[in-house]
N, C-alpha and C positions, 0 to 999 in steps of 0.2 A: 690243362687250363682250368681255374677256378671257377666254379659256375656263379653268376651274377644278376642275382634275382629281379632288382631293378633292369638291366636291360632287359632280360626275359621277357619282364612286365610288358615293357614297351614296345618291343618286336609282336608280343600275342596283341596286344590293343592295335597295334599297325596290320599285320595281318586283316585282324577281325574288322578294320575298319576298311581296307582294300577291297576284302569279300562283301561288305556291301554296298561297295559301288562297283561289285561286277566289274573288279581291278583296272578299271576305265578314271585315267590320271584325273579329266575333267571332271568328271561325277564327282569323285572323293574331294575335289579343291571346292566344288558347288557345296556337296553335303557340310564340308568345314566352316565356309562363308556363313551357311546359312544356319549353324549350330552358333558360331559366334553372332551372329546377332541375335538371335536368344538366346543366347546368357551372355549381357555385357559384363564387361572385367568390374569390380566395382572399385579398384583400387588405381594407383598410378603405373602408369606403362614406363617401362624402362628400358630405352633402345642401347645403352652401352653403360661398357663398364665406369666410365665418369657419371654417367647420370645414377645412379647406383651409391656410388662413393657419397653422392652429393645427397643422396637421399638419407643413407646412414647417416652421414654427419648430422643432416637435419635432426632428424630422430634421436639420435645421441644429445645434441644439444637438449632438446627439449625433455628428454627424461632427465637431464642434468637439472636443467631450471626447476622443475618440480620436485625435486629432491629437494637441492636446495632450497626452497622456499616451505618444505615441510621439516627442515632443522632449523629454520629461522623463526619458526613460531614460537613464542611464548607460552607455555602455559594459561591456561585458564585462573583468572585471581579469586583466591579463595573471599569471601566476607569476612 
């Protein structure tokens, strides 16, 4: 099997996070609680794959609209 550095990653951060909470399921869910709410997300939460879709689109639109609207400019008139 090919080795796959991102799981790797993940399984060593999951370990190292189990080891300190002394592999006690409630501890590590308290320590995670309590790390998310020091450091809130600063962006949009996105529970599924429609809310997703609906976010791109947004964002797609709106890089559209500003393009747009920087090939619609006119030039500067000379004197």
């Amino acid at each position: 099997m090919k080795p796959n550095p991102i799981l790797e990653e993940v399984w060593r951060v999951k370990d190292e996070l189990a080891r300190e909470a002394g592999h006690d399921i409630h501890r590590l869910c308290e320590n995670t609680r309590q790390w998310a709410a020091e450091h809130p997300h600063p962006g949009p939460v996105v529970r599924n794959a429609e809310e997703l879709r609906q976010l791109v689109a947004a964002k797609e639109r709106q890089r559209a609209a500003t393009s747009a609207m920087a090939l619609n400019d006119k030039p500067p008139r000379q004197p």
